[in-house]
C-alpha positions in Angstrom: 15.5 -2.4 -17.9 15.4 -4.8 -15.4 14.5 -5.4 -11.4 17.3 -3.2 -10.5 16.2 -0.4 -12.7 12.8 -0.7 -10.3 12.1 3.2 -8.1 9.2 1.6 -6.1 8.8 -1.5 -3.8 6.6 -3.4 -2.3 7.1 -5.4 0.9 4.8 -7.0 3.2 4.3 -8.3 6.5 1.2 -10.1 8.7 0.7 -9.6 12.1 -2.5 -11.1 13.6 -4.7 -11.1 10.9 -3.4 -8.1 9.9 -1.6 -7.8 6.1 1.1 -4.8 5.9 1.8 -3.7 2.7 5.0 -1.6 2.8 5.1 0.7 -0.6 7.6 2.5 -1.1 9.9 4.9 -3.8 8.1 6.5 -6.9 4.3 5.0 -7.3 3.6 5.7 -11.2 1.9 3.6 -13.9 5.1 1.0 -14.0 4.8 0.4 -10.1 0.8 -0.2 -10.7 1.7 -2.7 -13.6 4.3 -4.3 -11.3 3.1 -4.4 -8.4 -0.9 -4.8 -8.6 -0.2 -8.1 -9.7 1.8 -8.9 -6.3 -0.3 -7.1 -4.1 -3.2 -8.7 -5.5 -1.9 -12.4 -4.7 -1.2 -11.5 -1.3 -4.9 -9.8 -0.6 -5.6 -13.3 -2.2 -5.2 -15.3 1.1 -8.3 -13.5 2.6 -6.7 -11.0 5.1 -9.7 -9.0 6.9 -7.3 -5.8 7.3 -4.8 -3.9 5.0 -3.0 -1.5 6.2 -0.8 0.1 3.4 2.5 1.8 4.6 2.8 4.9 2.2 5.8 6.7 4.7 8.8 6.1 1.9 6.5 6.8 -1.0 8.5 9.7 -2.6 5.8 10.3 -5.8 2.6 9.5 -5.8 0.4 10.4 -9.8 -2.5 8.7 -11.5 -1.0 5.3 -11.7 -0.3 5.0 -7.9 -3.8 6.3 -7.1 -5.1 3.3 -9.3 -2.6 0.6 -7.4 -4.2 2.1 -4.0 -7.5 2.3 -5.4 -7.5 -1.9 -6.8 -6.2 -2.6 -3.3 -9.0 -1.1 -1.4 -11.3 -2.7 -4.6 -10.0 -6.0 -4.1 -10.2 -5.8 -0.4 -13.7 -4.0 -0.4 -14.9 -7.2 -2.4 -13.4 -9.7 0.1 -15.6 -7.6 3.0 -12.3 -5.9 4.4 -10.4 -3.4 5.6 -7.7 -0.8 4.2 -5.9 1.9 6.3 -3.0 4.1 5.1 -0.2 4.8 7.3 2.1 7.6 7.1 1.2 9.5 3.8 3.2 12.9 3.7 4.5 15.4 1.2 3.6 15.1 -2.0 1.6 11.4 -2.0 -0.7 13.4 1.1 -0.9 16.0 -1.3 -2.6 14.2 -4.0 -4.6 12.3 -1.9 -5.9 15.5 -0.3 -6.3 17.2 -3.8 -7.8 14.3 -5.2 -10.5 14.0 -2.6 -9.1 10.1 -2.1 -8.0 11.5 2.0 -11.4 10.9 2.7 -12.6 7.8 0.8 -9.5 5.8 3.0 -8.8 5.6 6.7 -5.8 7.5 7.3 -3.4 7.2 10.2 -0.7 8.7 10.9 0.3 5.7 13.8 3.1 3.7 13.8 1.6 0.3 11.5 3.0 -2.5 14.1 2.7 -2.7 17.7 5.8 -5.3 17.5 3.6 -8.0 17.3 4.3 -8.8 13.9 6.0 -12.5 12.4 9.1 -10.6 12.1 11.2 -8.4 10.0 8.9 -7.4 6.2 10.1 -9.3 3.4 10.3 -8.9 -0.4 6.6 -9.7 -1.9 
């Protein structure tokens, strides 16, 4: 298999001090090998805020629960924020079911006021 077998993505944008992560597609164990990693470097350059972007998540199990979970870790540790934006269907499901609705700030806002360095790109 190979990048273009991939069901899940991750982009990312800043705006302000402000890093968007914008997950999207099927968020299982692969996607939290693959993209922890990523998501990781970028929380690396010591962004205050997160705000993770869970509207095109389609599929949200165990293994996306961990990616979300190291990111608010990760973030935690560096005396940040984490907000998710948009979860619906089945990823608000789990979240709900899993009791994790209420260990993160949820929003249901749009994630940029149009401030942002322009359009998100491939992290």
């Amino acid at each position: 298999m190979g990048p273009a077998d991939f069901v899940f993505g991750l982009e990312h944008r800043t705006a302000g001090s402000t890093l968007f992560l914008l997950l999207s597609g099927e968020l299982d164990i692969w996607a939290d090998e693959e993209l922890a990693p990523r998501a990781a470097r970028l929380i690396g350059s010591a962004r205050p805020e997160v705000v993770i972007d869970l509207h095109h998540v389609t599929f949200l199990d165990a293994g996306g629960l961990r990616l979300l979970l190291g990111i608010r870790r990760r973030v935690k540790d560096r005396r940040g924020t984490v907000r998710l934006i948009r979860a619906h269907g089945q990823p608000q499901q789990v979240l709900r079911l899993t009791g994790l609705d209420g260990g993160f700030d949820l929003w249901d806002g749009e994630p940029d006021d149009g401030a942002g360095q322009g359009p998100a790109v491939p992290a």
